[in-house]
C-alpha positions, 0 to 999 in steps of 0.5 A, a space after each residue: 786408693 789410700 793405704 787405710 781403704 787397703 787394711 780395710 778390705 783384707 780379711 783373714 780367711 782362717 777368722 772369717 770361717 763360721 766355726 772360728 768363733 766356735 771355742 766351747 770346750 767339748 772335754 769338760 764335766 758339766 760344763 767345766 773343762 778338764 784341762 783348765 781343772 786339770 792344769 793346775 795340779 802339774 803347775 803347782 807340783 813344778 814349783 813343789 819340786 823345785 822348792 823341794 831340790 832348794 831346800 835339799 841342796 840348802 838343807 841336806 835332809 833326805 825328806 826334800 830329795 824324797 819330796 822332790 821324787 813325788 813331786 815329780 811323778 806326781 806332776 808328770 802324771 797329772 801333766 799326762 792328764 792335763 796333756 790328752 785333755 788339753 790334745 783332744 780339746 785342740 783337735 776336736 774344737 775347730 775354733 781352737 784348732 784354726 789358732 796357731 797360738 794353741 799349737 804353739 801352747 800345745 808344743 810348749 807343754 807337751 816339751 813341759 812334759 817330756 822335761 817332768 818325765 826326765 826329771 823323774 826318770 832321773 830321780 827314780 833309781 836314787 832320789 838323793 844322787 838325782 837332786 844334784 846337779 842335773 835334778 835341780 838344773 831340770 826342776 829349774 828348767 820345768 818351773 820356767 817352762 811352767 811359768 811360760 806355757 802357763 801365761 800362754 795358756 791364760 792369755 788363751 783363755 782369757 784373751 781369746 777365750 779359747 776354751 770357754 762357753 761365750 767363744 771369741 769375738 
């Protein structure tokens, strides 16, 4: 038997489940799922916040670090939401569940979320003193982490289709 009739008869016991291919998201508003909606919000505010400690520390003026103080909580309570809609889709799809690569999002954003948190606990009792050094090291830290989880949550959507009506293939 040559090494090519070997692969062939391998079949991995996760994808030749029925509900594997079953990746409809359940957590959605006619037909159009809360965490994909909701995601964008804390992605955009990671970026905000950034920006805003650059153009404080370049600048000095207070209306950046105050900026940053809002996008900051804003970005984080948006992300709690993006978090309980994205964690009941995991676990209440099985087709999304079966996925190692969810799991690996999943840990990637919900560490996302613990790092925003911090960022605006951080900045909470003094929005000026929180911006440097330890503000704009975490909002530099969140936008990469951002920049990461967000490719990862695409490239589940889109490659595997995770999430969507049609499922995987």
């Amino acid at each position: 038997m040559s090494e090519t009739d070997t692969r062939e008869q391998l079949v991995d016991p996760i994808a030749a489940r029925p509900s594997y291919t079953q990746t409809e998201s359940r957590i959605a508003i006619l037909g159009h799922p809360i965490h994909a909606m909701s995601v964008a919000f804390p992605v955009a505010l990671s970026f905000c916040l950034l920006g805003a400690d650059i153009l404080y520390w370049w600048s000095g003026d207070v209306f950046w670090a105050r900026a940053a103080l809002w996008a900051a909580g804003t970005g984080f309570l948006f992300g709690l939401l993006a978090a309980f809609s994205g964690t009941a889709e995991l676990l209440i799809v099985r087709g999304i569940r079966a996925r190692a690569a969810a799991w690996t999002h999943a840990v990637i954003a919900v560490t996302l979320l613990a790092v925003l948190g911090a960022n605006w606990g951080h900045r909470l009792y003094g929005y000026e003193q929180g911006v440097l050094p330890y503000g704009i090291f975490l909002s530099a830290l969140g936008a990469a982490m951002v920049a990461f989880t967000g490719w990862h949550g695409g490239k589940l959507v889109f490659d595997y289709r995770l999430g969507t009506s049609k499922g995987s293939s």
